[in-house]
N, C-alpha and C positions, 0 to 999 in steps of 0.2 A: 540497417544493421540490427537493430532490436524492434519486436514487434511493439504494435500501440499501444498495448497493455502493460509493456514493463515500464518498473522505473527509472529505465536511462534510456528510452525511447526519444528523447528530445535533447538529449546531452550533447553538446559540441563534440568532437574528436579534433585531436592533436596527434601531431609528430614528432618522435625523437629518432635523431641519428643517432646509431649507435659508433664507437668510433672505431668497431673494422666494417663501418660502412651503409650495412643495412639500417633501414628504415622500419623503424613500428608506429603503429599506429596507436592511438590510446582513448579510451573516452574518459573526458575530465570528470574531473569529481562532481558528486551531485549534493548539491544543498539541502540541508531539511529543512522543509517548510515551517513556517510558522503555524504551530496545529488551530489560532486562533483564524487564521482565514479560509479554511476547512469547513464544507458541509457537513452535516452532519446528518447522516441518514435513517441513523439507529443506535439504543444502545444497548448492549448485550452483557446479562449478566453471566459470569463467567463460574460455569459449572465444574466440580472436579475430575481431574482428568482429562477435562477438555483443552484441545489444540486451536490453537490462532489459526492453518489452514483451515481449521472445517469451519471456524466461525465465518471468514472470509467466504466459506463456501456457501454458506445458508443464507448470509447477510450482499454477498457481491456477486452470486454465483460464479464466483472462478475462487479456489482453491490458493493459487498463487499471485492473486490481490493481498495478499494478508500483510503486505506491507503497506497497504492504505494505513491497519487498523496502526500501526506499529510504526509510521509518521504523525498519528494523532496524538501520542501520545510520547513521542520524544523519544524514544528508547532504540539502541544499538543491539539489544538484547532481547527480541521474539518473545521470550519464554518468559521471561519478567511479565509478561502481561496474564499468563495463565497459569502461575504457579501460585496463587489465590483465590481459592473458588469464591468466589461471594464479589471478588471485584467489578466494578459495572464498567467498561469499555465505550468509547466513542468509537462508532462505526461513520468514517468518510468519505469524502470524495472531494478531489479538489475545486474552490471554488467555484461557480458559474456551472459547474455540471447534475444543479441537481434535477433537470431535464432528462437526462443520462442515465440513471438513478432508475428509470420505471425500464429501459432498457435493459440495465445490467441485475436486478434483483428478481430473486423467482419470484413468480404469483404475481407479477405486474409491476411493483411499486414501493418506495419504500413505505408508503401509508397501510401497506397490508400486513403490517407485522403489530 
């Protein structure tokens, strides 16, 4: 249903009848992780005017990771993360992946930053 990269890629789906009859289907809610069991691959100080995609982009090369950076950090709110230039961001990855990590980051690795 959702590819591997998003964040309800692994979500159960459920069913509601509805009661003239049809059936929908739904994917249940997704938890937020505990950001303390979270790789961490980088941390990124947060320049002005800068956006959570591009950081996502530099730091995970995909654009629409940027909800890694924005489960690290607990927030319902994106923008809360980059409406203070000077703040320093945890860039992650969910546990056990930072294998993954020289995959997913430009330039090889996260040690090349």
């Amino acid at each position: 249903m959702f590819s591997a990269t998003s964040r309800y890629h692994d979500l159960p789906t459920a069913t509601l009848r509805l009661p003239d009859g049809r059936t929908v289907t739904y994917v249940r809610r997704r938890p937020m992780p505990d950001p303390d069991t979270l790789t961490t691959i980088a941390v990124h100080v947060v320049a002005h005017r800068e956006r959570l995609d591009h950081i996502a982009a530099r730091h995970l090369g995909d654009p629409e990771q940027a909800w890694r950076i924005a489960d690290a950090h607990r927030v319902l709110t994106p923008a809360e993360l980059t409406a203070r230039p000077g703040r320093r961001l945890r860039v992650t990855l969910p546990a056990g992946l930072l294998q993954g990590a020289a995959l997913l980051a430009p330039g090889g690795g996260p040690g090349d930053r």
